[in-house]
Structure formats: C-alpha cells, structure tokens
C-alpha positions as CSV (number, residue, x, y, z in Angstrom):
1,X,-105.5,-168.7,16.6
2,X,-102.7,-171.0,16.8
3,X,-100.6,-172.9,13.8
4,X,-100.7,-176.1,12.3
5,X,-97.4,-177.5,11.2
6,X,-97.3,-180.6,9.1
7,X,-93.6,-181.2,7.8
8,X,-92.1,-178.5,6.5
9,X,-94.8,-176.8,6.0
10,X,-97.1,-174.3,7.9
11,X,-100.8,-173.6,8.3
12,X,-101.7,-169.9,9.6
13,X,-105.4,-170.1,10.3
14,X,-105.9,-165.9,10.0
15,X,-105.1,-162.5,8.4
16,X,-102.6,-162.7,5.8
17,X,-99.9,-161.6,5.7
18,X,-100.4,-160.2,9.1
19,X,-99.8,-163.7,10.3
20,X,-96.4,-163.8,8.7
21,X,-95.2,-160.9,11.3
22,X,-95.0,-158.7,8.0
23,X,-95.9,-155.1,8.6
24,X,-99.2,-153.8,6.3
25,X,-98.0,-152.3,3.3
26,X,-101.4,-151.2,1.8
27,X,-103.7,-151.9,4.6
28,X,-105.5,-154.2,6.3
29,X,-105.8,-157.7,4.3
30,X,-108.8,-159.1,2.8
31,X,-108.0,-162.7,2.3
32,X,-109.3,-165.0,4.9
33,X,-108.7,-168.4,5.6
34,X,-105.3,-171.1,5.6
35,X,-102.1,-169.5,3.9
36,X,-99.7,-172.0,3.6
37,X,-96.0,-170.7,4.4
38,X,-93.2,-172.9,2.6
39,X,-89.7,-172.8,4.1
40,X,-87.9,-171.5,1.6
41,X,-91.2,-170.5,-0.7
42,X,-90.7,-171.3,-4.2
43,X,-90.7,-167.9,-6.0
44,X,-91.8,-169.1,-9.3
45,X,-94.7,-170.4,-7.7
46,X,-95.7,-167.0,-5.7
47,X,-95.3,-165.1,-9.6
48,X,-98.0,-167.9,-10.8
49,X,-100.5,-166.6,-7.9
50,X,-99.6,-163.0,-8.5
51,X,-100.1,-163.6,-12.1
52,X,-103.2,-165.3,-11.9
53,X,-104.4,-162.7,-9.3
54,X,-103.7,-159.9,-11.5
55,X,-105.2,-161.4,-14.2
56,X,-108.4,-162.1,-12.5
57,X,-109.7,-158.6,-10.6
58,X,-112.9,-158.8,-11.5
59,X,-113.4,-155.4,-13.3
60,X,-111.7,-155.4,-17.2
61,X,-109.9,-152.1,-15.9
62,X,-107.7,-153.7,-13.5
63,X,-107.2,-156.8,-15.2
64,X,-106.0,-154.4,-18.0
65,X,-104.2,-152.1,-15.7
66,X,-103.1,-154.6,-13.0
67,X,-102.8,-157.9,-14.7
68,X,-100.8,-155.7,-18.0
69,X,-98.4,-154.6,-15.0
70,X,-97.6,-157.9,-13.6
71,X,-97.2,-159.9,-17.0
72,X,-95.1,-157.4,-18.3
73,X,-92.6,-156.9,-15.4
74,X,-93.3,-159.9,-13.0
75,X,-89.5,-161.5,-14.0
76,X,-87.9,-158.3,-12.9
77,X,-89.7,-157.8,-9.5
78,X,-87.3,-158.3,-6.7
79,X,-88.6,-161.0,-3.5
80,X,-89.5,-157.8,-1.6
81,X,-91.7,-156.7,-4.1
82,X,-93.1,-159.8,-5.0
83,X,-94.4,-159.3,-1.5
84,X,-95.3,-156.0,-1.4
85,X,-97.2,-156.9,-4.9
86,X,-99.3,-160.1,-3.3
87,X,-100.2,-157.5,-0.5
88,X,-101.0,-155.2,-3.0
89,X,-103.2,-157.4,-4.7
90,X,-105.2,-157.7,-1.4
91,X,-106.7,-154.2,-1.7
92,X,-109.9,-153.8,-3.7
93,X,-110.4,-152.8,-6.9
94,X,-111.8,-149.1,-6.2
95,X,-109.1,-148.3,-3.8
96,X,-106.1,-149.6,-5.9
97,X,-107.9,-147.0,-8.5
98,X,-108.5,-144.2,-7.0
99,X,-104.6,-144.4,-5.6
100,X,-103.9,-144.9,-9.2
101,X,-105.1,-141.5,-9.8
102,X,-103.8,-140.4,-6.9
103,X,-106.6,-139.9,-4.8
104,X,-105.7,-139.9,-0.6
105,X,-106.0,-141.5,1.7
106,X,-103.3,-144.0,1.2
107,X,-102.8,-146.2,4.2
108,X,-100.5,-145.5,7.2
109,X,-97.5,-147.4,6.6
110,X,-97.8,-148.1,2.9
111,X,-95.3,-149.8,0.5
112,X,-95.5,-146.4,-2.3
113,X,-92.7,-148.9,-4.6
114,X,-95.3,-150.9,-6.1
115,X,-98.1,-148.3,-6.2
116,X,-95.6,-146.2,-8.3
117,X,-94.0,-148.7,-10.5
118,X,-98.1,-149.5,-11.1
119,X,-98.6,-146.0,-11.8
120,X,-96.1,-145.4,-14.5
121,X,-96.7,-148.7,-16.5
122,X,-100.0,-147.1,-16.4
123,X,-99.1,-143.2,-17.3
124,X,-96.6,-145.2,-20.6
125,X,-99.8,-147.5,-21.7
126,X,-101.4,-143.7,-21.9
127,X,-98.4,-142.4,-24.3
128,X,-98.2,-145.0,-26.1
C-alpha cells in the first residue's frame, strides 16, 4: 500500500501507527483505514481525539477509568506520551483491563509509561 499526498498533508492507507515507522508500543493496532499525518500535527487537536477516545470506550469502566485518566492529566502529557496514549487507546477494552490489574501477557515491546501512569490514577481514585 502506497501514500497519497495532497499538500501538506498525507494519506497512509493501512495499520496505524505502524505506518508512521513508529515501533508498537502495546501491540498490534486495531484501527483500519486513512490516518491523516499533518506536518507539524497540531497537538491540541491529537488531545481532542485522545479525549474523545477516552471518553467513548464502550464499557462505563473504561470510560471511568480511561477517559477519568486522560481528562484529568491530558495538559501534562508530554508529545511522546501523547503518542504512546493514542496507541494505547488502540488496545481493547479487556486487555487494557486485565493489564490494569496486572495480568501478563503484556506485549513484546510495550510502552509500561502510560500503562503505569494509568495504573496509579486508578490505585488514587481507589484511596480516595
């Protein structure tokens, strides 16, 4: 599969963000179809997606767990993590939980950064 430019712009008809060269931090993606790679991607823009994403798991528990993670702490999230989070975010709902609770296998190769920083916004919702 090749890529469609059109300005500045770029059209990867694939895997993301395997198509972006970027090594798998939590396994292999699920999204399909055309990501659109900016030059110079607007960061505020990527935080809407990962919010919205976060927001919208599909089970109450992640939303809760997930989308409570990323509201509260999104502003403070490096461009690496940002990353690392929208990769994150590909993984489905009963994996990211059961490495929540710290249940193997986790992935060859996997970003742990996020997967802890998830885990104790989680363990201080529990204190609290």
């Amino acid at each position: 599969m090749g890529q469609l430019r059109s300005g500045s712009d770029t059209f990867i008809p694939c895997f993301r963000p395997a198509a972006l060269g970027k090594k798998f931090l939590f396994g292999v993606s699920r999204s399909f179809g055309f990501w659109i790679v900016h030059s110079g991607m607007d960061r505020e823009i990527q935080r809407k997606r990962i919010k919205y994403r976060a927001t919208h798991r599909g089970t109450k528990e992640a939303d809760a767990i997930i989308g409570g993670f990323v509201t509260a702490n999104i502003q403070d999230l490096s461009d690496d993590q940002l990353d690392a989070l929208e990769v994150f975010l590909d993984c489905s709902d009963p994996d990211i939980s059961d490495w929540l609770r710290g249940a193997p296998p986790l992935p060859d190769g996997t970003n742990l950064e996020i997967l802890e920083l998830v885990q104790t916004y989680q363990k201080n919702l529990l204190t609290d």
